[in-house]
GUSEVEX-127961 format. One record per residue: residue in one letter; residue number from 1; x, y, z of N, C-alpha, C, O in turn. Coordinates in Angstrom, 3 decimals. Atoms other than C-alpha are relative to their C-alpha. Layout:
<pts>
('A' NUM (X Y Z) (X Y Z) (X Y Z) (X Y Z))
...
</pts>
This chain:
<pts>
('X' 1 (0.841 -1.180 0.000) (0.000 0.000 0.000) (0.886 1.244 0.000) (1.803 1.354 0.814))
('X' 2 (-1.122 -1.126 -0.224) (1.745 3.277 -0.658) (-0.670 1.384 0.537) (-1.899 1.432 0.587))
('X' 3 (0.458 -0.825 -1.292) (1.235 6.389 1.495) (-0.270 1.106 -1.032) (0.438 1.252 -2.028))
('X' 4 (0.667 -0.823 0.737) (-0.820 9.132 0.030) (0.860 1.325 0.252) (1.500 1.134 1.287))
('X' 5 (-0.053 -1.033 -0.484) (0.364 12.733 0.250) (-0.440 0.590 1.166) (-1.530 0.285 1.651))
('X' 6 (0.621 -0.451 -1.223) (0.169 14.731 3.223) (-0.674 1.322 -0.603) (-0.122 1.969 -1.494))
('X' 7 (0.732 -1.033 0.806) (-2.693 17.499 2.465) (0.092 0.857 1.603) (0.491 0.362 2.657))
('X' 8 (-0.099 -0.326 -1.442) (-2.887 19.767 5.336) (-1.881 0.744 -0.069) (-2.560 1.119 -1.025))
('X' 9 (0.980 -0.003 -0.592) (-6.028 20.452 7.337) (-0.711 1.198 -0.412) (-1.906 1.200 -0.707))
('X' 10 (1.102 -1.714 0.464) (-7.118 24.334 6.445) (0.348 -0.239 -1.594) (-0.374 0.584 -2.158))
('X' 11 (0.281 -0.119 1.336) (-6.351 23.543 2.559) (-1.743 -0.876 0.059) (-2.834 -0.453 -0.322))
('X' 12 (1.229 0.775 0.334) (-8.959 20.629 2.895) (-1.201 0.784 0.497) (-2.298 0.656 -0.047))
('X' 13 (1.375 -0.624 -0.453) (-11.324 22.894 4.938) (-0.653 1.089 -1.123) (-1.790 1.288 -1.550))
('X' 14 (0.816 -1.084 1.413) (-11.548 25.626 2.171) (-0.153 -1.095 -1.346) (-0.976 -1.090 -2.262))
('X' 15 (0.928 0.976 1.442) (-11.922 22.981 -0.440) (-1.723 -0.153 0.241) (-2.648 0.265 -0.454))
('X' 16 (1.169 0.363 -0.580) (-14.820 21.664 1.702) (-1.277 1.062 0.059) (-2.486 0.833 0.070))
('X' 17 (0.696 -1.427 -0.442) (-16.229 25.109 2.228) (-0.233 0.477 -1.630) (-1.409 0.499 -1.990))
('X' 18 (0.561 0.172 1.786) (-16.314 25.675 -1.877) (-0.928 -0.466 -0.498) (-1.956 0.073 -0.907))
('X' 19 (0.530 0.817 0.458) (-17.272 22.734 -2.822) (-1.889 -0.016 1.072) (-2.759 -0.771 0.638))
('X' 20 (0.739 0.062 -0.400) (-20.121 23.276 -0.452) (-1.048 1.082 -0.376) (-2.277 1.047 -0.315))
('X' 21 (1.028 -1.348 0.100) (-21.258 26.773 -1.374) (-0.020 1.078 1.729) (-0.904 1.876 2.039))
('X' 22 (0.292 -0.545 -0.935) (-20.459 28.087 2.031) (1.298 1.024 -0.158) (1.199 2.039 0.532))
('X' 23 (-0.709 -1.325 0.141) (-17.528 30.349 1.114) (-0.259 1.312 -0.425) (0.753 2.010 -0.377))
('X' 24 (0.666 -1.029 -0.044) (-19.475 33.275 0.328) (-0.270 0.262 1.273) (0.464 1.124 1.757))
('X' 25 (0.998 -0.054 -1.382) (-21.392 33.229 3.553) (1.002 0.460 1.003) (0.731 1.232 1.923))
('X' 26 (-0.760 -0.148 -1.055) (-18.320 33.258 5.353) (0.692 1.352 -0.198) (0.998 2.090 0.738))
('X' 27 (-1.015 -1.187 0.809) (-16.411 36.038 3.172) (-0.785 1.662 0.289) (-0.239 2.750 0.474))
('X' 28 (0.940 -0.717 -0.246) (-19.829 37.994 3.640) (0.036 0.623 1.637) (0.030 1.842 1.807))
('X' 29 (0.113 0.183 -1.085) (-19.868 37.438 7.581) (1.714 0.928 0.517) (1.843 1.790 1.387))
('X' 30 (-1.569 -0.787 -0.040) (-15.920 38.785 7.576) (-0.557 1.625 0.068) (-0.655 2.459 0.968))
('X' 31 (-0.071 -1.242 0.567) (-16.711 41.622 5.629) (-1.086 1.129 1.083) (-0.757 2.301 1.263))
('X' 32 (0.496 -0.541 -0.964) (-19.503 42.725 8.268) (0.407 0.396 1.364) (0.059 1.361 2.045))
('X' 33 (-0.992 -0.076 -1.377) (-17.109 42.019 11.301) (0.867 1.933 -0.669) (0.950 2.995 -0.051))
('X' 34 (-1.185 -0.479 0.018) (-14.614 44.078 9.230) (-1.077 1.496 0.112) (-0.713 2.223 1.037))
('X' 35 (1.467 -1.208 -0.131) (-17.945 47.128 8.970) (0.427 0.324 1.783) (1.166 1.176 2.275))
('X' 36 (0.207 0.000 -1.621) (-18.138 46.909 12.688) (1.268 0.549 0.780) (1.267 1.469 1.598))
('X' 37 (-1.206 -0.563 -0.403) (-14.573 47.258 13.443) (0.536 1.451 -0.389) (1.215 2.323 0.153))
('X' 38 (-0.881 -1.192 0.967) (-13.681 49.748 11.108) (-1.330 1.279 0.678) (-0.760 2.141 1.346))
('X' 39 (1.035 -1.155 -0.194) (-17.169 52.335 11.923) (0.016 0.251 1.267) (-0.156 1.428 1.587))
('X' 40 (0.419 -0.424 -1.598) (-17.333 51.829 16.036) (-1.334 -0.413 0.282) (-2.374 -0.467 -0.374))
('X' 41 (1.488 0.367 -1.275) (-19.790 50.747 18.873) (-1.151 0.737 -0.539) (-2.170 0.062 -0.691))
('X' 42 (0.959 -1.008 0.001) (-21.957 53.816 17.991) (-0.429 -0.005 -1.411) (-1.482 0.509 -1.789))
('X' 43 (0.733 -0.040 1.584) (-22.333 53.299 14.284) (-0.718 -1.339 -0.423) (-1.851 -1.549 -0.856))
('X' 44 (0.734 1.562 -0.381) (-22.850 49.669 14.487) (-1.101 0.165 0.220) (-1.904 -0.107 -0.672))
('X' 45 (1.160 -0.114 -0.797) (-25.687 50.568 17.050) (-0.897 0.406 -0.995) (-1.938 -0.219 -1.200))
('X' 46 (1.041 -0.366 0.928) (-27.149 52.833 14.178) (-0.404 -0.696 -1.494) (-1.248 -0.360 -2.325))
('X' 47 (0.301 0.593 1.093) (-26.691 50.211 11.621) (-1.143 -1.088 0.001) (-0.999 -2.143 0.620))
('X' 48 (1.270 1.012 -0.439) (-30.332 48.429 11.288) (0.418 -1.478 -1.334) (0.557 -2.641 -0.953))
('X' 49 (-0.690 1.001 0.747) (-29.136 46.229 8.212) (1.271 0.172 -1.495) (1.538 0.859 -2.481))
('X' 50 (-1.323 -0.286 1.479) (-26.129 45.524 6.007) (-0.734 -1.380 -0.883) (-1.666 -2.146 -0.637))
('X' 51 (-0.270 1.311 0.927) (-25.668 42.990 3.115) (0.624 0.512 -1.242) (0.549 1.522 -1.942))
('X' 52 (-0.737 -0.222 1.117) (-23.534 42.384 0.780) (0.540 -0.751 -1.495) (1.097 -1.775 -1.097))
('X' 53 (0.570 -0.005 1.281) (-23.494 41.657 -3.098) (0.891 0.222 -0.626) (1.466 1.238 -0.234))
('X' 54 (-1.301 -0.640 0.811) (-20.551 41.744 -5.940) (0.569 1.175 0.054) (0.585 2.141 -0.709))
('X' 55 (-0.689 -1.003 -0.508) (-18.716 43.638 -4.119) (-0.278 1.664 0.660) (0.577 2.525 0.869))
('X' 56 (0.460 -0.899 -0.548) (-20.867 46.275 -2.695) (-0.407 -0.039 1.446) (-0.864 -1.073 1.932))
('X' 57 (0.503 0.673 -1.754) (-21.634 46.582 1.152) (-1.301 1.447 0.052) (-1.151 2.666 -0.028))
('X' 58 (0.838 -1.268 0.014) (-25.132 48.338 1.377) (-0.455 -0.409 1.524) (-0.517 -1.520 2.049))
('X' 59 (-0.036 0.126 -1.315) (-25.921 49.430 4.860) (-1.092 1.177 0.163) (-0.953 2.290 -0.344))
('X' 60 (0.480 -0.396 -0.590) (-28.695 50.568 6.459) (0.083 1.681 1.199) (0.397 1.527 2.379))
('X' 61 (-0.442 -1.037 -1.746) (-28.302 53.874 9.177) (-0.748 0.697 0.004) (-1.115 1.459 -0.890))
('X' 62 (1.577 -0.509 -0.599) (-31.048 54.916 10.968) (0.177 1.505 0.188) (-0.905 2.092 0.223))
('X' 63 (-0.725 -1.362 -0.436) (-29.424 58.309 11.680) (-0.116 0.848 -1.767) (0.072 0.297 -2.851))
('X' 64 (0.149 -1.097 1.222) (-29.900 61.091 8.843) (1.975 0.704 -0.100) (2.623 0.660 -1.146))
('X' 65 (-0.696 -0.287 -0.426) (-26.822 62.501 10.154) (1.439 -0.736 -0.287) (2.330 -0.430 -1.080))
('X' 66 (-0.691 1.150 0.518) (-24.793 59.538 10.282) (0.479 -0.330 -1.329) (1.586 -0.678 -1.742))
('X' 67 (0.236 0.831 1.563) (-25.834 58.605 6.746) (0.874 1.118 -0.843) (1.101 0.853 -2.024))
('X' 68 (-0.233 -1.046 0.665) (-24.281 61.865 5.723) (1.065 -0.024 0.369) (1.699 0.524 -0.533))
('X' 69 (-1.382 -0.131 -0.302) (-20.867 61.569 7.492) (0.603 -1.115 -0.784) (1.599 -0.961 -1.491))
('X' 70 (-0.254 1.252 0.247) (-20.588 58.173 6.595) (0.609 0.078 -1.754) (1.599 -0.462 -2.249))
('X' 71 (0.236 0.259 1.450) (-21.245 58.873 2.771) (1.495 1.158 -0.150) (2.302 0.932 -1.052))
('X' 72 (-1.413 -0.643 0.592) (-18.194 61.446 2.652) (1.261 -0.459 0.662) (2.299 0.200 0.714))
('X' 73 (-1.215 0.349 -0.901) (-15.921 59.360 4.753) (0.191 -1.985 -0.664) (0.770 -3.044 -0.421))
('X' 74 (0.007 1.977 0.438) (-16.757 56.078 2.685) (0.875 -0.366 -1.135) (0.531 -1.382 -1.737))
('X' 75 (-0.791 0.624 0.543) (-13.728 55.874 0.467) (1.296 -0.552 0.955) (1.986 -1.506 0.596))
('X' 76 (-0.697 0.012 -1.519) (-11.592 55.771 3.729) (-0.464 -1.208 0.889) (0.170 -1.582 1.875))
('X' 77 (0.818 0.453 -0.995) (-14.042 53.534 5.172) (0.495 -1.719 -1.083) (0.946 -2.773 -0.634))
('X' 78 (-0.207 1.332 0.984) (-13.591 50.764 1.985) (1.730 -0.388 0.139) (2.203 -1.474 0.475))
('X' 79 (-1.548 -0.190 -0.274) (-9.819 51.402 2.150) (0.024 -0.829 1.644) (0.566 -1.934 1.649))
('X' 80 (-0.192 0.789 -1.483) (-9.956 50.110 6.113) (-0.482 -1.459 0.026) (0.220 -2.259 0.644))
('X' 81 (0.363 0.840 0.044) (-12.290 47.229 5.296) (0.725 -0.861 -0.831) (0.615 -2.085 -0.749))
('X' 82 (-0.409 1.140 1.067) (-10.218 45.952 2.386) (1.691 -0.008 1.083) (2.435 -0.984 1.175))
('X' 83 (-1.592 0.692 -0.876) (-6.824 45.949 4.693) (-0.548 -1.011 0.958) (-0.035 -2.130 0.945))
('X' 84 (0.647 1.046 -0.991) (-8.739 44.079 7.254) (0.153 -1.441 -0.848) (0.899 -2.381 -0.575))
('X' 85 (0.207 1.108 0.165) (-10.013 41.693 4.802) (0.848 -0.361 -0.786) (0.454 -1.308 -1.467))
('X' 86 (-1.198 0.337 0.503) (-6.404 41.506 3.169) (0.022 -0.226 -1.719) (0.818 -0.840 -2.430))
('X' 87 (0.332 -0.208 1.948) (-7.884 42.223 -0.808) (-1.153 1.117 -0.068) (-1.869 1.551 0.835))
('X' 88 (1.389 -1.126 0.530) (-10.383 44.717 -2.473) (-1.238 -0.800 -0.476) (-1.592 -0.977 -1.642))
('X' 89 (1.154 0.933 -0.155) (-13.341 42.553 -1.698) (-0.896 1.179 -0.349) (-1.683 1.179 -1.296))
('X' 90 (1.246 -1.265 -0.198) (-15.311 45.912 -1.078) (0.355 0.719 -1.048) (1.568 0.780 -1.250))
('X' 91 (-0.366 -0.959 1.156) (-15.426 48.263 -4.154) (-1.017 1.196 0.453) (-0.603 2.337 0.659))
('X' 92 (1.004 -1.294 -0.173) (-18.575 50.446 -3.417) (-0.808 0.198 1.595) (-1.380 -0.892 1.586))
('X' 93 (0.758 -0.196 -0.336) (-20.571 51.483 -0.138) (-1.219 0.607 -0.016) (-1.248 1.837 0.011))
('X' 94 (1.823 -0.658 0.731) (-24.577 52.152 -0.923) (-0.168 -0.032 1.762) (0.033 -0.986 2.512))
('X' 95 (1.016 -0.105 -0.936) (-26.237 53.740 2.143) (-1.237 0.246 -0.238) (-1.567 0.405 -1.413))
('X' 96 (1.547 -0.057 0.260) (-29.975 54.132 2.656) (-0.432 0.262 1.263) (-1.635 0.385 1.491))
</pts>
């Protein structure tokens, strides 16, 4: 019997995670952490919903105010999220 290659454990998990359809979900779930980190406790709080879509992160903010700082501070804001998530995952933020 001859001995197979050694594969290592996180290649096989992102295969698994592909082949499953769950690597989006997870890439998605990042990209919201990386929202959260990057905006603060207090913007978070005003964010009622995100989601995100070929490469756009559209986000919710209950705040008029907010929605207005946010929108001239959101190339700065994509720039922080894409070092986080270590590529230019994020291209556009859409508020509403």
């Amino acid at each position: 019997m001859r001995r197979q290659k050694a594969v290592l454990l996180g290649d096989l998990f992102g295969e698994f995670l592909k082949s499953e359809g769950l690597e989006q979900g997870i890439k998605r779930m990042e990209v919201f952490e990386a929202w959260d980190t990057t905006v603060g406790v207090r913007i978070t709080e005003l964010t009622s919903e995100k989601f995100f879509k070929d490469g756009r992160l559209y986000c919710k903010i209950s705040s008029s105010v907010a929605r207005t700082q946010l929108f001239t501070q959101r190339l700065e804001i994509i720039k922080k999220i894409n070092d986080i998530m270590g590529s230019k995952i994020v291209k556009e933020i859409i508020f509403k």
